[in-house]
C-alpha angles and dihedrals in degrees: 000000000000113000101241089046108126123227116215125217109231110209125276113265122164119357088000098077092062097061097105076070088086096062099035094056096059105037082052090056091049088056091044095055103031092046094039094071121198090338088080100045089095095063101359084110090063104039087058086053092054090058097058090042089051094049095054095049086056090054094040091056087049094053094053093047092053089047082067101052127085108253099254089064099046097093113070139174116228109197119210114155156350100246113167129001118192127165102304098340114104114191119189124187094233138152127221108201100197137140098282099045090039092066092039091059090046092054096044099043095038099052092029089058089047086057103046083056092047087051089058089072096029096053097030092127100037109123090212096053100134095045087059100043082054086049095058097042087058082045085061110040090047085050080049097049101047092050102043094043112118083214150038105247084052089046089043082059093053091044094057086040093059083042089054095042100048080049092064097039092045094051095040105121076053088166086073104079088213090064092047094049092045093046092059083040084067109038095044092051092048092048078072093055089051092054081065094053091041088054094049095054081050098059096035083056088060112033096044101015085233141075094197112120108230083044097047095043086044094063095030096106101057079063109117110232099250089058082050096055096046097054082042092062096040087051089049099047086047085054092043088058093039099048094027093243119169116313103016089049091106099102098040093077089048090045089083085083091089125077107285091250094071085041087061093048103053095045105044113022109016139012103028084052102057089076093054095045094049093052094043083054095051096057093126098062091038085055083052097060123034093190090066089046094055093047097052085055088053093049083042103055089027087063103034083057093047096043090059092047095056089042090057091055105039124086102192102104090225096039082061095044082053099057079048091063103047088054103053090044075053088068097038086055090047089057103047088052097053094068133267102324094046081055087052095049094035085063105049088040084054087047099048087043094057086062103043097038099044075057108063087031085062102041093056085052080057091046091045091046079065108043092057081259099304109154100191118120086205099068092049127078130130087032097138090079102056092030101041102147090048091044089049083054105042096050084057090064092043093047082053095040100053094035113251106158134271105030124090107277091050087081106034100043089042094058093053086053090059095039081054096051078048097059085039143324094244083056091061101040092056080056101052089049087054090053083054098050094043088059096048100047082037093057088044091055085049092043108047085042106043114013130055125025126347114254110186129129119246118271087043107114105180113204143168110281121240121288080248093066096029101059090060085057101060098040089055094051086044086064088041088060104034113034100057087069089033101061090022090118106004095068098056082058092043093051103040091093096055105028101037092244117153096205116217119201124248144165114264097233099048115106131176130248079260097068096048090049090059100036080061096049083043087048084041091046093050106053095045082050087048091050096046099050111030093096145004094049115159125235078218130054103254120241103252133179097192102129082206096061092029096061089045094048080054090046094254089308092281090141092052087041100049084044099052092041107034100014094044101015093042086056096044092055087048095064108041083048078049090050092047087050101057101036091051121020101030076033091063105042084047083053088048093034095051088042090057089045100055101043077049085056101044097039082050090060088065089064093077097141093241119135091202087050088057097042086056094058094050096059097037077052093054098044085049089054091043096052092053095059104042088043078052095047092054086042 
């Protein structure tokens, strides 16, 4: 299959035409329980779960029906509606179930669905139970609506509805002063990211007179270089807002503020994907420039380095978590950019990471649960004895995240290793060095909650979570086992048709040198994480003047940065622009205005009322004219 091959969409027939099912369900159940007011509080909380359970069975019925079609009928258009006619641009509200979206549905809606029942028991006491359960069902259907769009303004409309909704989830608890201020943290910084998208519709308006995915990838390639890398670089600075790449990371740290559910969605299932998906989509365009695509691998290594560092300082267990985060999108990022078989890898890495990673998210909202909501990794310790299934599941997710075989990131973080060592070795060493230091920060994280003396303060009483809270547990770490040998080979195949890939065949079992290499530097990571931590830890953060430490612990400064060059500097520019504004151009309409107002002035002294006056102007007029034409005449 050739890379810039299009694939084109055949039309919905039988299950298909019901697609539009995923986003409506949910969407359904948010009006109900937002518009239905207190009458709904007594079973409003199931009813949200329902939405996300019948949204995945919808996706569910669509993947097995695409298992049983050939591939080349395995992409389809499912029209729905005109939506905006202007001049020559026709925009439908249409769906394209493919390869690509249909993966990304099951991941949002599955584990999705495994979150909104762990939120029954999590938020269980929360007077405002049925408003956030409305809240995550509008979280879903916008994540829905941007995968599944056959085009980039739909998607665009998906993307701002996930903005608006992490907005609300993030600033819940909206009465603490830190969520609402983390809540417009997030929506203005991600406001950035959208003027790139905006841009790149823009351009695709006016380069290809369309914004519809198959049209748009089949005249990509008459783009000139310089068009490519522009709509390169708008894509890549949308994705930077959306999956808090560097620069745009700022709000993602913040965004712990809100309950650990919506924590757990934002990591592992919704918002931090939608860059990657947006790049992996664009491949077309990123095979076109190789200037963009570098650029996408740089952000890449540049985060998933940052991210680590940050993970290895901070002692909020979701802080941590989050750094996490950042750092695993990082590689995600490193892989999309690297061509069709980095998309390929960067997506099975992003599906194996929902699970993993919705599964430590959950599991410190269990520990929280049992710490009376203390999030300090300092006041842990010894917690696998009262915690054991927690502690069984979480270090399911820890064992995938940092790579031990065979569990799931083993293999697809593995592959992007090896992509990486493809596009050039120092590629792939920067990878290698942020597979250390995620087992390292990783172990610590393990270590300071679970192992050595307990550290605690009197009146806390730590104890197992609810089986509502714990099945979702288990059936998180069981992904995190299984999947990673389940779609090992079938996913490069499954993906080849959306994302370029040609898919070579190989054993399950057999790994580079360039796994071994890591699995050493993890093993290597992990016992000096394992030495470090393992005692002597304080109940207090200790006083440290390590500038290394110091500038992770402040999340590598980005808050003062961004204060001092867009805050300061941003002002700054504004008034010298405003300056600029009122000496030259109101200064100019006051010059024109007061001109005006003078000959005004003079011409209105004329008008004195005297007939002799008048009369005086008559005659001086005459001779005037007179003595035009007679100097003419002579002339």
């Amino acid at each position: 299959m050739n890379p810039l091959e299009i694939v084109i969409p055949v039309e919905a027939t039988g299950p298909y035409t019901v697609a539009w099912l995923m986003i409506a369900i949910p969407l359904v159940v948010a009006a109900i329980l937002l518009l239905g007011g207190k009458a709904t509080n007594s079973w409003g909380h199931y009813l949200g779960v329902a939405g996300a359970v019948g949204s995945f069975v919808v996706a569910l019925v669509l993947w097995i029906t695409m298992l049983g079609a050939q591939t080349a009928q395995r992409a389809v258009h499912v029209e729905m509606f005109d939506w905006i006619r202007v001049g020559t641009l026709d925009l439908r509200a249409d769906l394209l179930v493919d390869q690509l979206s249909i993966l990304f549905a099951l991941l949002v809606t599955g584990v999705g669905s495994l979150i909104f029942v762990y939120s029954l028991g999590y938020m269980a006491h929360d007077p405002n139970r049925r408003r956030f359960f409305a809240f995550l069902n509008i979280f879903i259907a916008a994540m829905l609506t941007l995968v599944l769009a056959d085009n980039y303004a739909l998607l665009f409309v998906g993307w701002e509805g996930v903005g608006l909704a992490s907005y609300l989830l993030i600033g819940f608890w909206q009465e603490r002063r830190s969520a609402a201020l983390a809540a417009k943290k997030a929506f203005v910084v991600n406001r950035i990211g959208d003027l790139g998208l905006l841009a790149a519709l823009f351009t695709m308006v006016a380069q290809f007179g369309s914004v519809n995915f198959a049209e748009v990838n089949e005249n990509a390639q008459n783009l000139s270089p310089a068009w490519a890398t522009a709509i390169g670089f708008f894509l890549l600075l949308a994705a930077c807002g959306k999956s808090a790449q560097v620069p745009l990371q700022s709000w993602l740290l913040d965004a712990m503020e809100g309950p650990t559910p919506v924590s757990a969605l934002i990591h592992a299932a919704t918002m931090v994907t939608a860059g990657v998906y947006l790049v992996v989509r664009s491949h077309t365009i990123y095979e076109l420039t190789a200037a963009a695509s570098l650029a996408v691998c740089i952000v890449g290594v540049v985060t998933l380095l940052a991210g680590a560092w940050i993970g290895s300082t901070k002692d909020d267990i979701k802080k941590v978590l989050a750094g996490s985060t950042m750092s695993q999108i990082g590689y995600m990022m490193l892989a999309a950019g690297i061509g069709p078989a980095g998309g390929a890898f960067a997506i099975f890495h992003l599906f194996t990471h929902g699970f993993f990673k919705a599964n430590m998210f959950l599991g410190a909202g269990s520990i929280m649960h049992a710490m009376d909501d203390d999030t300090d990794m300092r006041h842990f310790g010894a917690l696998r004895k009262a915690m054991p299934w927690t502690f069984l599941t979480f270090g399911m997710g820890y064992l995938a995240i940092i790579g031990i075989p065979p569990l799931s990131g083993f293999y697809s973080k593995d592959h992007i290793i090896v992509a990486a060592w493809d596009k050039g070795w120092y590629f792939g060493v920067l990878a290698m060095i942020g597979a250390l230091i995620t087992a390292f920060y990783m172990t610590r994280l393990m270590v300071m909650t679970f192992f050595g003396e307990k550290r605690w303060a009197d009146g806390v009483h730590p104890h197992e979570s609810p089986r509502l809270m714990v099945v979702p547990l288990v059936l998180l770490a069981l992904g995190s086992i299984v999947l990673g040998v389940i779609l090992n080979s079938a996913i490069q195949t499954w993906l080849a048709p959306p994302t370029g890939f040609h898919p070579h065949e190989a054993s399950l079992w057999e790994v580079p040198w360039q796994g071994w290499v890591t699995l050493v530097l993890v093993l290597v990571g992990a016992w000096v994480g394992w030495v470090t931590y393992r005692s002597g830890v304080s109940f207090e953060q200790p006083r440290t003047k390590n500038p290394i430490v110091y500038i992770g612990r402040n999340d590598l400064l980005a808050d003062k940065f961004n204060d001092v060059v867009f805050v300061r500097g941003g002002g700054q520019l504004v008034k010298g622009v405003s300056a600029v504004d009122d000496g030259l151009v109101d200064g100019g309409v006051r010059s024109a205005s007061a001109l005006a107002t003078a000959t005004g002035g003079a011409f209105a002294r004329l008008q004195n009322g005297y007939s002799r006056s008048y009369g005086l102007l008559m005659v001086l007029g005459t001779v005037l004219v007179s003595a035009v034409l007679i100097l003419g005449r002579l002339a």
